[in-house]
N, C-alpha and C positions, 0 to 999 in steps of 0.2 A: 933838065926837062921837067916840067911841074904839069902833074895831074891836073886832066879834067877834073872837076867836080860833077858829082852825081845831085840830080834832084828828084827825089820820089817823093809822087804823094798817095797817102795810103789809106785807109776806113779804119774806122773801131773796131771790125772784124778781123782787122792784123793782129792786133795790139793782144798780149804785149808781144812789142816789135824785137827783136835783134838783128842785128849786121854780122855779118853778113845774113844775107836774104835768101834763100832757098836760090834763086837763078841768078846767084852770081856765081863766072865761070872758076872754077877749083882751082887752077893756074893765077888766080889774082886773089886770093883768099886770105883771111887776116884771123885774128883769133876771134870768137865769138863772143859779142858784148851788148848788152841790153841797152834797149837806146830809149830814153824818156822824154817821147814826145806827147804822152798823155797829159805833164804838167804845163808847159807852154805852146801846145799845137805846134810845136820846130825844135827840132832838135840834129842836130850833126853826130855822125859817128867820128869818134878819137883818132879812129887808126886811119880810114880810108876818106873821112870828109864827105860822103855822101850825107846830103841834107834830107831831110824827112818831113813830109809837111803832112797833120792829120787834114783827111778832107771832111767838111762836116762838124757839126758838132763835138765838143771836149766830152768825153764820156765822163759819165755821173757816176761816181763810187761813193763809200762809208766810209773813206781814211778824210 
């Protein structure tokens, strides 16, 4: 049986993002991992494949 894939899109007000996400259910939960959608606006989590799209502009940092 092969996973749905998740697709969320999020603000710069998430960031920085990790997976799992505050309302996913505790019964499907994976270890916690920082997901770097800041550098390419998309980015996938490793464990569960949910895709993450920034909505809006790439936030503007000093790195």
């Amino acid at each position: 049986m092969k996973a749905e894939k998740n697709y969320i899109e999020i603000t710069a007000e998430a960031l920085p993002l990790f997976c799992p996400t505050p309302n996913q259910p505790l019964w499907n939960a994976h270890p916690r991992v920082a997901i770097p959608v800041e550098k390419l606006g998309i980015a996938s989590c490793p464990y569960c494949g949910a895709t993450f799209k920034l909505k809006g502009e790439l936030p503007k940092g000093h790195h």
